[in-house]
Backbone as ProteinMPNN parsed JSONL, in Angstrom:
{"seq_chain_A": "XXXXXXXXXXXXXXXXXXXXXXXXXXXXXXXXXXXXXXXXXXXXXXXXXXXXXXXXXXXXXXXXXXXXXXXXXXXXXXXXXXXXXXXXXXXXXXXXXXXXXXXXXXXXXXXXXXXXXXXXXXXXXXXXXXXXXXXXXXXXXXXXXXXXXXXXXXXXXXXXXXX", "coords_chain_A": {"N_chain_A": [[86.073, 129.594, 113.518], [89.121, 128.586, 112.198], [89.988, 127.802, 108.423], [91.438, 124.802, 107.808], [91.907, 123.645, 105.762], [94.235, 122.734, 103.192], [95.808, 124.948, 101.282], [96.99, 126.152, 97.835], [98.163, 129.448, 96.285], [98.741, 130.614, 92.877], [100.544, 132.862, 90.633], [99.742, 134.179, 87.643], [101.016, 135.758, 84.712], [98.8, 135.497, 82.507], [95.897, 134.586, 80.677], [92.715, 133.723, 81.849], [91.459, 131.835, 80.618], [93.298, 130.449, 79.546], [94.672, 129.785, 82.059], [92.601, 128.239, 83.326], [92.475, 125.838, 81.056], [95.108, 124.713, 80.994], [94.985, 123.778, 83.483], [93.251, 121.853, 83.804], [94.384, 120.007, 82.076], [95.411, 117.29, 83.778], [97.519, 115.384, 83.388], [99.53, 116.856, 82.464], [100.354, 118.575, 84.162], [100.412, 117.126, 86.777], [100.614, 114.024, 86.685], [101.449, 111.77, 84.514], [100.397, 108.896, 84.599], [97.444, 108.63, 84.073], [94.578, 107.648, 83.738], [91.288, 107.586, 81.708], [89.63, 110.553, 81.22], [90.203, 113.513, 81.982], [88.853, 116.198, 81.602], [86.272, 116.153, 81.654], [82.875, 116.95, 82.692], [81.279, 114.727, 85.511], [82.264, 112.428, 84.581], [84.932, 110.287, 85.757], [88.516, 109.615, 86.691], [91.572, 107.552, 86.68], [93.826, 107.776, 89.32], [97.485, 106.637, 89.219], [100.317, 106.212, 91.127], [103.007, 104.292, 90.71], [102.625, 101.484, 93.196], [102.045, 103.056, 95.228], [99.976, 104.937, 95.891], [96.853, 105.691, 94.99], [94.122, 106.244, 93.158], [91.106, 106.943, 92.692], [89.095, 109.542, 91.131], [86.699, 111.95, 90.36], [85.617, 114.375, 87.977], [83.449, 116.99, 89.451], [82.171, 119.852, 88.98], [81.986, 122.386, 86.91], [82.888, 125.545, 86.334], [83.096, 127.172, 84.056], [86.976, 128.326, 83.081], [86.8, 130.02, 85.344], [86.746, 128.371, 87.957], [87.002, 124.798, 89.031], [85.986, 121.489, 90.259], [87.087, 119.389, 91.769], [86.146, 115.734, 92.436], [87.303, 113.321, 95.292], [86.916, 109.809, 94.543], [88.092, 106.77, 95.9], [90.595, 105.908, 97.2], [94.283, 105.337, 98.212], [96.815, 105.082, 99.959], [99.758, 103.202, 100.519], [101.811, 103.845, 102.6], [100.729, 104.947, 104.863], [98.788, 104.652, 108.122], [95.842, 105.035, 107.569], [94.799, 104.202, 105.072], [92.82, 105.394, 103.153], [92.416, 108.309, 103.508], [91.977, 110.216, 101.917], [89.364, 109.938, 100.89], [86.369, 111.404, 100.005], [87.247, 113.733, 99.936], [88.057, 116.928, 98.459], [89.344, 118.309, 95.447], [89.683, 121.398, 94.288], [90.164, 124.223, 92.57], [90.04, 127.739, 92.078], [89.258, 130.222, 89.406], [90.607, 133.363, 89.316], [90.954, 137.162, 87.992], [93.115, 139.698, 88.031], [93.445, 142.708, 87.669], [96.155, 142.668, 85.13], [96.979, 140.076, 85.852], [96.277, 136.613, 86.983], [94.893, 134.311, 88.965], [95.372, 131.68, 90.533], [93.791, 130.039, 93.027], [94.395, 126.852, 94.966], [92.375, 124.229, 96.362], [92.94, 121.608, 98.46], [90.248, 120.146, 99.891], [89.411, 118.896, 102.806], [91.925, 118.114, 103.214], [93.66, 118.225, 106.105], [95.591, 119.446, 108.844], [95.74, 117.438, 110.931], [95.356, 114.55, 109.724], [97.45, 111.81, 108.586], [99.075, 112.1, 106.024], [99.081, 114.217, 106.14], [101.549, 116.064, 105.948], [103.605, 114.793, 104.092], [101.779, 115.205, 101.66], [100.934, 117.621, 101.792], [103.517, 118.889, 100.899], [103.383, 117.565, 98.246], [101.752, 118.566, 96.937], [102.466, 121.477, 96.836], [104.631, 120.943, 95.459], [103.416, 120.487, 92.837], [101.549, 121.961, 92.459], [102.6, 124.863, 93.02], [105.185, 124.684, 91.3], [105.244, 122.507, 88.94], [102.271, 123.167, 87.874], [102.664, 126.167, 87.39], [104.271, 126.446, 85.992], [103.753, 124.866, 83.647], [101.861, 126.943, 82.747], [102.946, 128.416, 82.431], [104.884, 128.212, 80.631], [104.633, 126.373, 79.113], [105.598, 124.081, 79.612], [105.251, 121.26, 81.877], [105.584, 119.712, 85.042], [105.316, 116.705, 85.543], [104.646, 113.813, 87.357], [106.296, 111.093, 85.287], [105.602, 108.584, 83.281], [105.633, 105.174, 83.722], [106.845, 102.528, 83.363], [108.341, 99.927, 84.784], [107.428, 100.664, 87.494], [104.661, 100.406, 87.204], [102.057, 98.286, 88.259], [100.558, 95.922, 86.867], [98.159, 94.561, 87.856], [96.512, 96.199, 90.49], [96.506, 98.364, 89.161], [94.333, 97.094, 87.875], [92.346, 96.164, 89.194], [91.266, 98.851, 90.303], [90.048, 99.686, 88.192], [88.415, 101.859, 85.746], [84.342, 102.444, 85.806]], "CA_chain_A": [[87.005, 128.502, 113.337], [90.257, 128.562, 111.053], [90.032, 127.062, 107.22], [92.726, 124.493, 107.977], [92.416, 122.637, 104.306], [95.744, 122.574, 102.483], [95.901, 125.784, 100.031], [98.258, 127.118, 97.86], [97.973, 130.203, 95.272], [100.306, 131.283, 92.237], [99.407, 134.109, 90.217], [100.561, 134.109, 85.923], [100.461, 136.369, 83.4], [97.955, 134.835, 81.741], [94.332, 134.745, 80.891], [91.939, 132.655, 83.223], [90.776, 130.804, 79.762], [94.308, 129.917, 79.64], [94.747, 128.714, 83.176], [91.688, 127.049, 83.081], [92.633, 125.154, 80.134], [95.842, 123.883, 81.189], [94.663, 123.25, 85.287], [91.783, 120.411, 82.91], [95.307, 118.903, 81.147], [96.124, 117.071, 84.948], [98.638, 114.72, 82.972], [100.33, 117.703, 82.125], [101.146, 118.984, 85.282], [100.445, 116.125, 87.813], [100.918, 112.685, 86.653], [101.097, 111.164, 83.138], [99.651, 107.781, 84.737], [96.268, 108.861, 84.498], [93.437, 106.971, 82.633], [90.212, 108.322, 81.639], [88.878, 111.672, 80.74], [91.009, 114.701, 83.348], [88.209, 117.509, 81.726], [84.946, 116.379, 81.477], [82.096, 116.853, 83.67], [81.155, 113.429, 85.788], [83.882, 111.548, 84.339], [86.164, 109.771, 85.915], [89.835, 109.397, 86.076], [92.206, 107.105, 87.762], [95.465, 108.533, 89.415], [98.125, 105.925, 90.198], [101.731, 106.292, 91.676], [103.222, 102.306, 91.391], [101.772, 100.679, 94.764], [102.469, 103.848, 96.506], [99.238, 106.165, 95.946], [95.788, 104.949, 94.073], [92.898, 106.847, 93.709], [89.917, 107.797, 91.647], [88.363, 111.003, 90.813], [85.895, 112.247, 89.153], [85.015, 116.653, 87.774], [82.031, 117.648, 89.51], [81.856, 120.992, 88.69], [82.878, 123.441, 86.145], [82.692, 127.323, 85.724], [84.332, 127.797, 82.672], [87.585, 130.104, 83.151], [86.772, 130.249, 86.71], [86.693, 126.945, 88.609], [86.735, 123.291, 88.616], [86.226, 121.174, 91.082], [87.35, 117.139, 91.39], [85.608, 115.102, 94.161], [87.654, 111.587, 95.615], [85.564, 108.614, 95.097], [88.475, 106.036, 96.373], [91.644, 106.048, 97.595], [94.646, 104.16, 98.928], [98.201, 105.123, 100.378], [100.335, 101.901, 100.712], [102.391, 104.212, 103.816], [99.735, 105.424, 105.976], [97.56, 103.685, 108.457], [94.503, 105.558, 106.805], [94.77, 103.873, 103.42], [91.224, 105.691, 102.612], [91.944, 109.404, 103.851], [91.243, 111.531, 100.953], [88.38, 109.649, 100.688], [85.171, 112.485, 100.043], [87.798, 114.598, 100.192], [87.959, 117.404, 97.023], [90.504, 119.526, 94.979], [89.558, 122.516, 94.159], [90.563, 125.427, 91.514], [89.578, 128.859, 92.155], [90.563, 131.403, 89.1], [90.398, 135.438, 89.225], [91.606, 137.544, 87.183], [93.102, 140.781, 88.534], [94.123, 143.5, 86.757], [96.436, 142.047, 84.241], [97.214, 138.893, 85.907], [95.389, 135.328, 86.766], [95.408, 134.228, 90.59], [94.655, 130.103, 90.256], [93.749, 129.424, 94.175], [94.253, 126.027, 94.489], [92.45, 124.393, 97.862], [92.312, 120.51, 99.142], [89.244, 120.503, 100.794], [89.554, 117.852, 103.452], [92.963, 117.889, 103.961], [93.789, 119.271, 107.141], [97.148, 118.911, 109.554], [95.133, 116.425, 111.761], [95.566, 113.649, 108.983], [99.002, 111.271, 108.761], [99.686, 111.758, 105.098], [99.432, 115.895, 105.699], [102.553, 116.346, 105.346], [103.461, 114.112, 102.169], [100.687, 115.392, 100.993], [101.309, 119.081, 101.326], [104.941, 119.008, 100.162], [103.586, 116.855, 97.472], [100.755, 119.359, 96.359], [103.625, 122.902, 96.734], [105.372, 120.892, 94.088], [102.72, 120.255, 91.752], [100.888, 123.484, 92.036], [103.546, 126.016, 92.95], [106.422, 123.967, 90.123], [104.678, 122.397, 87.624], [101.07, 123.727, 87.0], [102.98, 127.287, 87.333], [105.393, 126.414, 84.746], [102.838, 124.867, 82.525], [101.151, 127.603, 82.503], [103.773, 130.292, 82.046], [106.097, 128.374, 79.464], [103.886, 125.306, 78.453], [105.922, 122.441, 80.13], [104.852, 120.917, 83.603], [107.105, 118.23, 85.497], [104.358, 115.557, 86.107], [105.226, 112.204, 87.557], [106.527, 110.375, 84.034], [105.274, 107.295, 83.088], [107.113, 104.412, 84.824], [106.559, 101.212, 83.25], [108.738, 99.517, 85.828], [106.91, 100.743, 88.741], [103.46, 100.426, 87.534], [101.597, 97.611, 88.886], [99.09, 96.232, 86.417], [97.494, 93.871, 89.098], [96.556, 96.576, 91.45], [95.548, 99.209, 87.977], [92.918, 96.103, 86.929], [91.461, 96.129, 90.676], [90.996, 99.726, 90.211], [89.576, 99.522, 86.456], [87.185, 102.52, 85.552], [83.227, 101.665, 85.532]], "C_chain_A": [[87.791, 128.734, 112.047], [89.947, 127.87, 109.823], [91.626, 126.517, 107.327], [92.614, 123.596, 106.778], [93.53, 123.288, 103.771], [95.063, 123.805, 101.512], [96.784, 126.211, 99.548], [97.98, 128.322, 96.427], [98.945, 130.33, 94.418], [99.655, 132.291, 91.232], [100.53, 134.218, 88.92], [99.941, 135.496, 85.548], [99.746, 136.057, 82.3], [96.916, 134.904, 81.699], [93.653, 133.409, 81.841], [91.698, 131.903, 81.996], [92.073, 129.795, 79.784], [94.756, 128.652, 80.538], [94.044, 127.729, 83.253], [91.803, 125.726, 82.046], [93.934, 124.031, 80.642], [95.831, 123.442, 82.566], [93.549, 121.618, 84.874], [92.929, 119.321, 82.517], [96.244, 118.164, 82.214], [97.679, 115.916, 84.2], [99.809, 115.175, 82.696], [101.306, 118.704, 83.102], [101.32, 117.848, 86.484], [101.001, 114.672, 87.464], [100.536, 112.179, 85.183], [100.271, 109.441, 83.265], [98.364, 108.222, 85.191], [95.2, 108.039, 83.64], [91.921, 107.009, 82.916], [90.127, 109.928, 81.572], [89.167, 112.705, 82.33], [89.47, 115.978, 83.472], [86.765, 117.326, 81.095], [84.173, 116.164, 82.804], [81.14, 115.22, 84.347], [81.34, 112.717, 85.318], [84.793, 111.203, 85.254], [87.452, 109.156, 85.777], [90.718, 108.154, 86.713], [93.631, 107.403, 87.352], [95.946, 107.058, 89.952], [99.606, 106.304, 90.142], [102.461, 104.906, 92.095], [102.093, 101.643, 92.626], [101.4, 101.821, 95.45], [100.763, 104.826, 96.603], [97.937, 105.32, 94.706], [95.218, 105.65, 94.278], [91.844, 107.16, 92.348], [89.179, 108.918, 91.751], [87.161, 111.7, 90.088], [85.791, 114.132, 89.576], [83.667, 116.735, 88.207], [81.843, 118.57, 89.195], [82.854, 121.676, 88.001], [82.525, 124.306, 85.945], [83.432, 127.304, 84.703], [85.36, 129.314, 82.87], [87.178, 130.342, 84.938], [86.705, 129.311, 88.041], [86.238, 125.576, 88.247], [87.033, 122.628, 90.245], [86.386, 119.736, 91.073], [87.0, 116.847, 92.757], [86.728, 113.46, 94.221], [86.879, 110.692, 96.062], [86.534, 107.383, 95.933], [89.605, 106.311, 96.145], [92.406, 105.265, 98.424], [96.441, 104.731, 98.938], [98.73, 103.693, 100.766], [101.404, 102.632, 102.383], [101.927, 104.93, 104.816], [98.722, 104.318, 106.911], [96.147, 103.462, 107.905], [94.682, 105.068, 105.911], [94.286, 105.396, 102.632], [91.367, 107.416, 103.113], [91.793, 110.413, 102.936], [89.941, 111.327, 100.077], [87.007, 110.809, 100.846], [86.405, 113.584, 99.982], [87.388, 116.058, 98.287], [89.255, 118.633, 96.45], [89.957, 120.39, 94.019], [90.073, 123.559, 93.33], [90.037, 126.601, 91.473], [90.457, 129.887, 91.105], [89.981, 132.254, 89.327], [91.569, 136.025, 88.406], [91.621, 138.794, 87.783], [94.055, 141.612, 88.316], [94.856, 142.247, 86.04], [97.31, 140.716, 84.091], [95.902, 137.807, 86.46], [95.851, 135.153, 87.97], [94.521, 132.995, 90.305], [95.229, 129.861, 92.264], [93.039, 127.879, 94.325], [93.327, 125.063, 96.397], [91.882, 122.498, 97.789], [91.601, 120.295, 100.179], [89.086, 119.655, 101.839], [90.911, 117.499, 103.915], [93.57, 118.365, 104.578], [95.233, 118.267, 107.894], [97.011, 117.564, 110.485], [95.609, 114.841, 110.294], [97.175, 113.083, 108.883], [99.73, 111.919, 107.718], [99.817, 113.486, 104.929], [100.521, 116.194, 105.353], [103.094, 116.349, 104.524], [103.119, 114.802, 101.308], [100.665, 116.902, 100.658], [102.269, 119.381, 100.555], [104.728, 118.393, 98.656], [102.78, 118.049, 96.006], [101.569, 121.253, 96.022], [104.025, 122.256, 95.575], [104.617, 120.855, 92.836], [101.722, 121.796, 91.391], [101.795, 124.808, 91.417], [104.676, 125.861, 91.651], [105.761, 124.191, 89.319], [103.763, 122.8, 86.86], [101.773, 125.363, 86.972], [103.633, 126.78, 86.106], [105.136, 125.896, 83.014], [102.442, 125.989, 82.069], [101.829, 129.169, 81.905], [105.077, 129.448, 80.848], [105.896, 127.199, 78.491], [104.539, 124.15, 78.84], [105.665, 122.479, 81.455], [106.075, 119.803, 83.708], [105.925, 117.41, 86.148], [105.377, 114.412, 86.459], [105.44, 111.599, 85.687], [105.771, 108.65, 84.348], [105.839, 106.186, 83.309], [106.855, 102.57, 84.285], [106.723, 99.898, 84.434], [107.984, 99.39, 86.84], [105.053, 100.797, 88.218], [102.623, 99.13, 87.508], [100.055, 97.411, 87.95], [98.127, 95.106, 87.252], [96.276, 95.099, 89.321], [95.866, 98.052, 90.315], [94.115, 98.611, 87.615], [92.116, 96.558, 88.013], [91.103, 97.716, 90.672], [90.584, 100.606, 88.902], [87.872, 100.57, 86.92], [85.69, 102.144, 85.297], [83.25, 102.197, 84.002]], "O_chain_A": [[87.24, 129.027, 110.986], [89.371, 126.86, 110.229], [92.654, 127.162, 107.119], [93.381, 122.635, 106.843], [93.675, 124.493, 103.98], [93.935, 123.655, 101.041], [97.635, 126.739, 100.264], [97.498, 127.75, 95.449], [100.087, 130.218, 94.863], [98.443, 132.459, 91.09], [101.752, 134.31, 89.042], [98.915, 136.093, 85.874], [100.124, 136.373, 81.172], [96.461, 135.356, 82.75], [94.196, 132.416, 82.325], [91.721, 130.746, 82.415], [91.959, 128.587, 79.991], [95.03, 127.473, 80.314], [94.434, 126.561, 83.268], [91.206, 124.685, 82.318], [93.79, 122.809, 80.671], [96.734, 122.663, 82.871], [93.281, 120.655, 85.592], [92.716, 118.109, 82.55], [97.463, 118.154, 82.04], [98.766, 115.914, 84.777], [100.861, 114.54, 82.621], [102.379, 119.285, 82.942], [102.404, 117.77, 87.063], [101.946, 114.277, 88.148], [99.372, 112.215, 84.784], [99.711, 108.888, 82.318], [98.065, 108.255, 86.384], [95.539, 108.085, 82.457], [91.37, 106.628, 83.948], [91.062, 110.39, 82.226], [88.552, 112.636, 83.394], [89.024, 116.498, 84.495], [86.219, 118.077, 80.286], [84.557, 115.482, 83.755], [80.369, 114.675, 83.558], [80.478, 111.847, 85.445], [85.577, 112.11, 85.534], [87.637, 108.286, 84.926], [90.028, 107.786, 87.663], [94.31, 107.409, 86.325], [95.306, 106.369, 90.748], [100.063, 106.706, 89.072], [102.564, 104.444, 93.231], [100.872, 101.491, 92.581], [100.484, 101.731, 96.267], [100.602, 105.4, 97.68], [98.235, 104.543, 93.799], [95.286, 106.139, 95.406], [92.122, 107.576, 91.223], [88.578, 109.063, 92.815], [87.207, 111.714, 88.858], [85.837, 114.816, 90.599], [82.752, 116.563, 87.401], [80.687, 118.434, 88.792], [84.067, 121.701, 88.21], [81.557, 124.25, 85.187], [84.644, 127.498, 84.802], [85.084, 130.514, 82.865], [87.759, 131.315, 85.418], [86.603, 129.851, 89.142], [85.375, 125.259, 87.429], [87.845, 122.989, 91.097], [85.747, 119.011, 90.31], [87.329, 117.38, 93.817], [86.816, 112.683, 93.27], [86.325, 110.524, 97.148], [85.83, 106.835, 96.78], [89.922, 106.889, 95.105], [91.863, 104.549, 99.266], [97.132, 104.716, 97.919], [97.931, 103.022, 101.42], [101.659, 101.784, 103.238], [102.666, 105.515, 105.608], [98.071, 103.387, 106.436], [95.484, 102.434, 107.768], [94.977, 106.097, 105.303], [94.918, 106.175, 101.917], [90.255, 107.943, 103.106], [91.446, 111.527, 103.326], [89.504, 111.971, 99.124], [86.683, 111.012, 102.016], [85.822, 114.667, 100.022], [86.61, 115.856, 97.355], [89.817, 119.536, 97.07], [89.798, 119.972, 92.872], [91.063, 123.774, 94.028], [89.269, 126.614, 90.511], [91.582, 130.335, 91.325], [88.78, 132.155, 89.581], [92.7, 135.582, 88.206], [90.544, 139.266, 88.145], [95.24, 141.462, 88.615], [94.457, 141.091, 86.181], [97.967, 140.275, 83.148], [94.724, 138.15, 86.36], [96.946, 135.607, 88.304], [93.341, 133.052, 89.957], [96.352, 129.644, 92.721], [91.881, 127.559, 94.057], [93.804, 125.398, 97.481], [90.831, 122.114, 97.276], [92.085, 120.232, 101.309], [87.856, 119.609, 101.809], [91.095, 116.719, 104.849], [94.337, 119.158, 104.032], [95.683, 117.139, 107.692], [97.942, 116.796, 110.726], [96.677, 114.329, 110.63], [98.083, 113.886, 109.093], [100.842, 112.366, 107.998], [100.4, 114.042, 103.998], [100.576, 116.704, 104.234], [103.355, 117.377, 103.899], [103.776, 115.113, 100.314], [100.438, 117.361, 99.539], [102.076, 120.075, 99.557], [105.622, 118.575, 97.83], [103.059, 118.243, 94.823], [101.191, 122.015, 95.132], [103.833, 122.891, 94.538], [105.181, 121.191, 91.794], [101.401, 122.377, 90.355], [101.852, 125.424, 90.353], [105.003, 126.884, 91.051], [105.459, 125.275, 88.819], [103.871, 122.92, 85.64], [101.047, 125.967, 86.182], [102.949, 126.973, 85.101], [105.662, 126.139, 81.929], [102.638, 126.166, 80.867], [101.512, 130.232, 81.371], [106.005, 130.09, 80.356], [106.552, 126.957, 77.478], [104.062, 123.101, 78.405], [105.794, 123.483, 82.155], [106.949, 119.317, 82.99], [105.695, 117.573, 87.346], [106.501, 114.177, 86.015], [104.494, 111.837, 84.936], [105.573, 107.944, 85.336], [107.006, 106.289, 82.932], [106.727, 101.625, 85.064], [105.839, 99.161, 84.871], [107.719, 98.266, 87.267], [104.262, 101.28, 89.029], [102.464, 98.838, 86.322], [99.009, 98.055, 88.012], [97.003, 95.151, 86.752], [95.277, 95.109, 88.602], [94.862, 98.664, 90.679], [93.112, 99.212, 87.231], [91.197, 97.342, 87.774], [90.172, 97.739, 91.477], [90.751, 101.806, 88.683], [86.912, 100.389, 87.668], [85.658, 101.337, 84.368], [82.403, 101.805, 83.199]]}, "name": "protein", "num_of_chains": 1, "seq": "XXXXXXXXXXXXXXXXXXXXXXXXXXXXXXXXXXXXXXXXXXXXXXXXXXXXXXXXXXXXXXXXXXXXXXXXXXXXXXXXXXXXXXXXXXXXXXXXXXXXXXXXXXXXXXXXXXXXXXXXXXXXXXXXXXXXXXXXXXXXXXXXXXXXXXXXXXXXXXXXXXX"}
């Protein structure tokens, strides 16, 4: 049977301590509305996107320099029927280092084409991997979601308040 979870690779000139370092700084490439602790081990974070996207996270696992892995404890699309589908789901960081570059394989483990928000969700994950964590990583700026005062919803942040 096929590995149909979402993956995407990009490959720097850089060291894996490197990558590793800035793949831990998710505010830096993904989303500056994050609150709580992106790079410690069973910590959790919470991601939000206004109404549109909610979720919590926590780092289960870390190789140092060679993987990290984030598990989804709750989740909530405001444009899907599924609210809840990246629920158990996990994102993934695979580095290698080969010859004198860094290959950061990146893999959402649970999210397969069968799901509504695959699509979204892929196009959403090319930009943030392939764009911004590349561009972090090769020139030190990412293009995360900015901070949105406007659109962020502190209702709906409280109801999703870290333990």
């Amino acid at each position: 049977m096929e590995n149909r979870d979402y993956t995407a690779a990009i490959v720097v000139n850089e060291t894996p301590e490197t990558a590793f370092n800035y793949i831990k700084d998710i505010r830096a490439w993904w989303s500056e509305e994050i609150e709580g602790p992106t790079d410690q081990l069973n910590k959790t974070f919470f991601y939000h996107y206004k109404d549109i996207h909610l979720c919590k996270i926590k780092l289960v696992e870390i190789d140092k320099n060679k993987k990290l892995v984030y598990q989804v404890l709750e989740n909530e699309f405001n444009f899907i029927e599924d609210k809840t589908e990246w629920v158990d789901t996990q994102l993934i960081f695979d580095i290698t280092k080969e010859g004198g570059k860094t290959t950061i394989t990146f893999t959402h483990k649970g999210l397969v084409p069968d799901y509504e928000c695959y699509d979204v969700c892929r196009d959403g994950w090319a930009q943030y991997i392939k764009t911004s964590l590349y561009n972090l990583i090769t020139t030190g700026k990412g293009d995360p979601n900015p901070k949105d005062k406007e659109g962020f919803n502190a209702e709906l942040a409280k109801r999703w308040k870290l333990d």
